[in-house]
N, C-alpha and C positions, 0 to 999 in steps of 0.2 A: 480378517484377523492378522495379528503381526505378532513377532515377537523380538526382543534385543538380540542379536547375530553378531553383533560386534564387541569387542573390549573398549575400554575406554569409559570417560568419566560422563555424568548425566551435567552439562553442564549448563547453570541459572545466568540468564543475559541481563541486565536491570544498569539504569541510573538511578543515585539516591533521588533525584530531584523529581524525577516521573512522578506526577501525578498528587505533585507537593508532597511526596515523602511518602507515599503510597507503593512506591515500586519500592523502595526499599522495605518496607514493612510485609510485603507479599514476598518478596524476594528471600527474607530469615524465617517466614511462614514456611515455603516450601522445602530450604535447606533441614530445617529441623524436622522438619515432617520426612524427609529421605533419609535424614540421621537415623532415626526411630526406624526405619526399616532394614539400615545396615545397608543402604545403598550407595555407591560412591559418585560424589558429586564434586562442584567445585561452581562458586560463586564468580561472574564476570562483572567485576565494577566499571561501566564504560565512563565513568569520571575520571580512572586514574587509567584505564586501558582503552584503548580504543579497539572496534571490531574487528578493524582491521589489522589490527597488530598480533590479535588469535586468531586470525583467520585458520591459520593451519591447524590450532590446536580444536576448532569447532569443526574444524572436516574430519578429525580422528574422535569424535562423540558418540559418545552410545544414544544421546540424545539432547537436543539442545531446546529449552525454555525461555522463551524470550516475553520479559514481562515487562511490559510499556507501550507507547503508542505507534501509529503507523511509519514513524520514521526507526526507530530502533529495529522495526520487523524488517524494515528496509533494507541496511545496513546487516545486517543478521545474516537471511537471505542469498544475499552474495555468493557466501562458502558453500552454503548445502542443497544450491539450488541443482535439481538435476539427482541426487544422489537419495541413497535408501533411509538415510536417518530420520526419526520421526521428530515432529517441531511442535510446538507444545507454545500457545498463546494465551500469555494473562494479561489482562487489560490494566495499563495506568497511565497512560496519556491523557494530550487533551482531545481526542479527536476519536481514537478508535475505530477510525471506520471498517477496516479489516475485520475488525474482531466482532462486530457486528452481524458478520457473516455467518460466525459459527453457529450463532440461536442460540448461545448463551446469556443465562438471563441478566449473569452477573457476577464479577468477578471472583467472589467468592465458589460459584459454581463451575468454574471455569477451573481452578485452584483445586478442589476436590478431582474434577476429571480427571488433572494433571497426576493428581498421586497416586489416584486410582491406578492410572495406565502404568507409571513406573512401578507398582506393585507385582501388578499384573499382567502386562501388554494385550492390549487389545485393539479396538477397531483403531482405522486408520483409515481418513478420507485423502485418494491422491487428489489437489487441486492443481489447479492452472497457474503458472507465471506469465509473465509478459517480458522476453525478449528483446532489448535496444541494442539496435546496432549505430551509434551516430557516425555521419561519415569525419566530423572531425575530431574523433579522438581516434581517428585512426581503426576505426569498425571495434573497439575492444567491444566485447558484450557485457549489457549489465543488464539486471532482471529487474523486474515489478510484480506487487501483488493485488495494488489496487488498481489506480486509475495512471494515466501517463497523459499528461495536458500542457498547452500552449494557446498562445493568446490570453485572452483575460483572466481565465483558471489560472494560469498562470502566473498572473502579473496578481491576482488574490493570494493565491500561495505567497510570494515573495513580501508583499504588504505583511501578512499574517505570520511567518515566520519572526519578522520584524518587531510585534510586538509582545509586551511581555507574557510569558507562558502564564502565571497568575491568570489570563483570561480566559484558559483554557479552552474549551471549542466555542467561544465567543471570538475571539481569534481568526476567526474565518470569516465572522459576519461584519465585525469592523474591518479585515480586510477590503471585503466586499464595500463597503462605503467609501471607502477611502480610494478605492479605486476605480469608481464611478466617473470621477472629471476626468481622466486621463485615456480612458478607454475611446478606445481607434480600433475599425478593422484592419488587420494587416492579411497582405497575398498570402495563399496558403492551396497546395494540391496534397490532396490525397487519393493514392490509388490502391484500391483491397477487393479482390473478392467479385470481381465483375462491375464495384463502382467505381466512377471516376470524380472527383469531386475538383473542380478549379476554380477558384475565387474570393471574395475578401471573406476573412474570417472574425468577427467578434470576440469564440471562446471555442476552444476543442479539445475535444478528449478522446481516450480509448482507456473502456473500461472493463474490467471483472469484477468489480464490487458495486453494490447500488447507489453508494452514498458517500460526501466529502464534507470535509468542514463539520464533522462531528453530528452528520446523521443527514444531511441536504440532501435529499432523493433523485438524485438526478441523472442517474441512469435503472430504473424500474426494469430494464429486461437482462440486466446482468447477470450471469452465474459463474462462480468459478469452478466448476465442474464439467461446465457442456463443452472444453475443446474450442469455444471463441470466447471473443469480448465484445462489448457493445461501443459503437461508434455515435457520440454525438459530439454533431457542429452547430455553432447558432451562427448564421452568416448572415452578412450584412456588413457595409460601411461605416452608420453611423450608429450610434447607442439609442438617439432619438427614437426612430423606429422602433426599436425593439422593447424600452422601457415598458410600453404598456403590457408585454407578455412576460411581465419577471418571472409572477408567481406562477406559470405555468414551466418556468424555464428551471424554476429552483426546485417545482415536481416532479420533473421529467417530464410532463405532459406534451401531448402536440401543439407546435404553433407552426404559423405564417412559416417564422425565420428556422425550422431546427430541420436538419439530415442526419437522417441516422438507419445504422444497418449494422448486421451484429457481422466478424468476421475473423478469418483464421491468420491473417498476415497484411500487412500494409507496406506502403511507401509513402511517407512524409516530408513533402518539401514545406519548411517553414525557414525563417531567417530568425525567429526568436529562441530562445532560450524554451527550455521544457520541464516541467517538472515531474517526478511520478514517489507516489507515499510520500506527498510534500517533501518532498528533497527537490534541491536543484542538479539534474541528471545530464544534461546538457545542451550544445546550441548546435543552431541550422539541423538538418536535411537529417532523417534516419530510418532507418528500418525497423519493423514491429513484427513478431514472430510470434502467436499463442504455442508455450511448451503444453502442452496433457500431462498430468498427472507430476509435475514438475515438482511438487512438495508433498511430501507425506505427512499430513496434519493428522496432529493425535484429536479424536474424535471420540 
């Protein structure tokens, strides 16, 4: 159980464009619904503000609701990672995978919880972030909720960002085709947890969510609760080889090429570019930290 400890406003995180005008619509859903309760709030439109220009003002929240997809959770994040405020997710993205997490059925149910708790405070799940320290930005830290990938997740991400949001988590799949011809293993070590890993990499991740690209199962033993995250690699040189094991690659399932182990912290030597909750987060070489209880999700 929890309850509000602090002053300050409940404040709603939304773009009108989430979700083709869906985060705005859930976004005046919930305002009126806090009106009617006499609770003091305040609407964040990241079209005309950017997150990070309230950063300070979502670190003084009573609570902050962030309704859109995995990258606005991202971007959110930031400010209240580490700290007691509770965070409140309603789905209008294209992708959702975070919010997937919750076992909510549906945005709508999601939306009631949210009122619920601001009526009333109640339960509250701490989950896990994920800690980056990249050495060239000068070690600053920045968090993750979902997955944090390089190599070919990677170079999907970047494709898919690319095309227009209208295709919502289809976005991920024409990524993925589109960046079939171009896929190379690139050198890559990872050291975590007793393993060592050195050699060419196809596609890699580190995950606390089970799914990317709007529900692609591909990490099955993630949880953001147990304190790690799950580590998979598909290694290999060529794409050749590995094609005949997609559809086990896009299940999670076992094959010939995949390494994987779940773990509390790593070291990352890559020379590419990374992405984590589809943002591009940064390049070469970084550190990877699981915080515990890093966020307190209204539950």
């Amino acid at each position: 159980m929890s309850s509000f400890v602090r002053a300050g406003k409940i404040r709603i995180i939304f773009h009108p464009a989430s979700g083709r005008g869906r985060g705005m619509l859930r976004a005046q859903q919930l305002a009126h619904a806090l009106g009617k309760l006499g609770l003091d709030h305040a609407l964040v439109d990241t079209s005309a503000t950017s997150v990070e220009q309230v950063g300070d003002q979502l670190r003084a929240s009573r609570a902050i609701i962030i309704i859109g997809g995995d990258g606005l959770i991202h971007h959110s994040i930031q400010h209240v990672a580490r700290t007691s405020i509770p965070v409140g997710v309603i789905p209008a993205g294209s992708g959702n995978d975070f919010w997937r997490m919750t076992g909510d059925a549906n945005a709508e149910e999601s939306l009631a919880k949210v009122i619920a708790f601001c009526k009333q405070p109640g339960a509250i799940t701490p989950i896990d972030v994920l800690e980056l320290r990249f050495d060239q930005a000068g070690r600053t830290r920045r968090y993750a909720l979902g997955a944090v990938s390089w190599g070919f997740e990677a170079t999907v991400n970047a494709k898919a960002n690319a095309l227009p949001r209208q295709l919502g988590a289809l976005r991920y799949i024409a990524g993925l085709i589109l960046s079939i011809p171009q896929l190379r293993g690139c050198p890559s070590e990872v050291r975590a947890d007793g393993l060592r890993f050195s050699g060419s990499v196809l596609a890699a991740s580190v995950a606390n969510i089970k799914s990317l690209g709007g529900g692609i199962g591909l990490f099955p033993h993630a949880d953001f609760t147990d304190g790690t995250a799950e580590l998979v690699i598909v290694r290999g040189p060529r794409i050749l080889r590995v094609l005949p094991y997609l559809a086990r690659i896009l299940t999670g399932a076992p094959h010939p090429w995949k390494v994987s182990a779940n773990l509390t912290q790593a070291r990352v030597e890559t020379s590419r570019h990374s992405y984590a909750d589809g943002e591009c987060v940064g390049d070469g070489p970084f550190d990877l930290s699981v915080i515990p209880a890093g966020i307190q999700l209204i539950s």
